[in-house]
N, C-alpha and C positions, 0 to 999 in steps of 0.2 A: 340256645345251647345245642351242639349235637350231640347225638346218643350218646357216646361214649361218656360222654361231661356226665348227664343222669344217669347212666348204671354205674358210676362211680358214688355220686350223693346217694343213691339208693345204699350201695354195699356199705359205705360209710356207718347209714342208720339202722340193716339189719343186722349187720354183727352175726352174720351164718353162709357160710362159705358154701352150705349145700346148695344154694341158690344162683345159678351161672350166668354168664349174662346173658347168655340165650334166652332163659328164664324169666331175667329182670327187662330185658327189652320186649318183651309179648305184655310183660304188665303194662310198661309203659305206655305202647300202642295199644292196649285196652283203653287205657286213660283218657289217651288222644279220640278214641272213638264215642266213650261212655259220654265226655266232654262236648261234643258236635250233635249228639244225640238232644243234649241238654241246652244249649244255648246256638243261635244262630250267626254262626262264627262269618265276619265280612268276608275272609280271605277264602272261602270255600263255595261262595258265589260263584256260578258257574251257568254258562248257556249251549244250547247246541237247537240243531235243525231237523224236523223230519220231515217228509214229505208223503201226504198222503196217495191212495190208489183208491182201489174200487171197494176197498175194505172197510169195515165199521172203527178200525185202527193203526196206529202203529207203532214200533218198536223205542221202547225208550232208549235214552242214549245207554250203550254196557260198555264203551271200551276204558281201558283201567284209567282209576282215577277221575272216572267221570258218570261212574254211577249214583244213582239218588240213595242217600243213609238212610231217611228218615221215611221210607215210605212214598205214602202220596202226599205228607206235610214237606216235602222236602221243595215239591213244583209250586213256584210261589206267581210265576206269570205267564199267558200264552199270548202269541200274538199269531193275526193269519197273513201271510203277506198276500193271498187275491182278494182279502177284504180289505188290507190295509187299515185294522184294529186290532180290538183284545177279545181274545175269546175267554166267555166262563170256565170257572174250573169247580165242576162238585165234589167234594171232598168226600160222600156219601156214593156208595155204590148201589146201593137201596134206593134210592131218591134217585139218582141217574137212569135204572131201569124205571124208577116208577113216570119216568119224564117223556121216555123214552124207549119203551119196553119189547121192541121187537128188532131195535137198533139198524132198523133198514131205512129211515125216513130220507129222503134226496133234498138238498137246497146249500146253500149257505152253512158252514160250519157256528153254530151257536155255543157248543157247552162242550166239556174235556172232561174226564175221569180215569184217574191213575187204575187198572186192576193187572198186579202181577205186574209184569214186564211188559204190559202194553201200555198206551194210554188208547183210550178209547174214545171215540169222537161222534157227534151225532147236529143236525145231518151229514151227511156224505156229498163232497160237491163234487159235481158232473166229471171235471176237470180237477188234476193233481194240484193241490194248494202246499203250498210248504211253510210249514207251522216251526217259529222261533220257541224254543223251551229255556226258563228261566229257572235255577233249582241250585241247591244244595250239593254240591258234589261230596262222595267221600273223601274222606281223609288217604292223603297217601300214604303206606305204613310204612317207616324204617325199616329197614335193614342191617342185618350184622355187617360189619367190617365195611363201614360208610363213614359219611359225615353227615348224615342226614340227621336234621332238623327236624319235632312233629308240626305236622300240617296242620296250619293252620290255627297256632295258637300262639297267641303273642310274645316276642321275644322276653320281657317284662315279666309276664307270670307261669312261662314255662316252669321252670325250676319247684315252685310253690307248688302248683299243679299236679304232677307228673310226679315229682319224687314221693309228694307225700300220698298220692291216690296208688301209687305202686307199692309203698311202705303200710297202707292202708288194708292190699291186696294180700301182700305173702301174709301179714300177723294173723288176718282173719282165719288165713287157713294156719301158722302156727299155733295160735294159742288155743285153750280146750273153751269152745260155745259154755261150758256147764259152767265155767269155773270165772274170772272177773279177766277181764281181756282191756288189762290198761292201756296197752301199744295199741291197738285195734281203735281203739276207740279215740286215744290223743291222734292218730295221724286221719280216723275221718273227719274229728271236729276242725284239722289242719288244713285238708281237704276245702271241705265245706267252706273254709271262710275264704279262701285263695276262690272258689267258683262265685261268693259270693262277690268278689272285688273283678272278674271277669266281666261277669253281668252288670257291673257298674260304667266299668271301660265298653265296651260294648254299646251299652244304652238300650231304650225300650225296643222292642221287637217291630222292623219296619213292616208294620199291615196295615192294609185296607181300611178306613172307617166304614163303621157297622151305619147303616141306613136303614130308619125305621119309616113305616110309612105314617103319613098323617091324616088324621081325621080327629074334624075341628071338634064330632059329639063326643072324642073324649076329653076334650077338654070345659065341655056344659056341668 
């Protein structure tokens, strides 16, 4: 649906004119992002390239629509093309210094760590390697007086989604916290089960299996 479609079903279910749709499309696009935070949406799959120098890092991808939402959960694969593999990725910035802790070591790039808008790398090879990034891109946000579509969520359960996590939005802040907030509370239960039917379409989360090591004397 394009915007214009949901800040129509929106106006429809608040029934308050003080709400513009300048207004009701910032919810919407909260929706779209609150959403991608929450489940890892296929169509927001996204890669790019950097290529290292003589530094312990480099810059992650920023140009629009192609920044990471989630963080360092957002980088989910590295590859080196002078190694012709995958590099680790530490999820822990703690654990990356404590591996690594003076981030000068020279050889073969082994391990990657998202901090801020770097990613940070260890060793440093002699020679510029140029590293593939696999990640999460953000959502790109609608605009007034478009025909834009939110990014990144399925034609199917936009409408569910989005109208009712926007209708979810203005009631929390109309109706009084103190006092019983019926509307509040039917459009997140309405919410919740539209994200729960997302996560169904979607399917389990594609990761890594966990590998444990073995040793036969636990098992004596």
């Amino acid at each position: 649906m394009i915007n214009r479609e949901l800040i129509e079903r929106v106006k429809e279910k608040i029934h308050d004119a003080s709400f513009t749709p300048t207004m009701i499309l910032a919810r919407l696009n909260k929706g779209v992002g609150r959403i991608a935070n929450l489940v890892d949406l296929p169509d927001l799959k996204s890669s790019d390239t950097a290529t290292t120098d003589a530094n312990a890092y480099v810059s992650l991808p920023s140009d629009a629509g192609n920044v990471f939402h989630k963080k360092d959960k957002s980088l989910f694969f590295v590859s080196s093309a002078g190694q012709d593999n995958e590099v680790t990725i530490e999820e822990s910035w703690i654990k990356f210094l404590g591996k690594w802790p003076t981030l000068d070591d020279a050889g073969d790039i082994q391990q990657v760590c998202v901090r801020a808008s770097r990613l940070y790398l260890q060793p440093i090879p002699s020679a510029a390697d140029t590293l593939t990034l696999h990640f999460f891109r953000r959502p790109v946000a609608m605009t007034a007086n478009s025909n834009d579509e939110p990014d990144g969520i399925p034609e199917d359960l936009q409408e569910d989604l989005l109208v009712n996590f926007a209708c979810w939005d203005i009631y929390s802040q109309k109706e009084d916290e103190d006092s019983k907030t019926p509307e509040t509370d039917k459009y997140q239960g309405l919410f919740a089960q539209a994200l729960a039917e997302l996560k169904l379409f979607v399917g389990p989360r594609d990761a890594k299996p966990d590998y444990y090591d073995y040793n036969e004397e636990d098992f004596i």
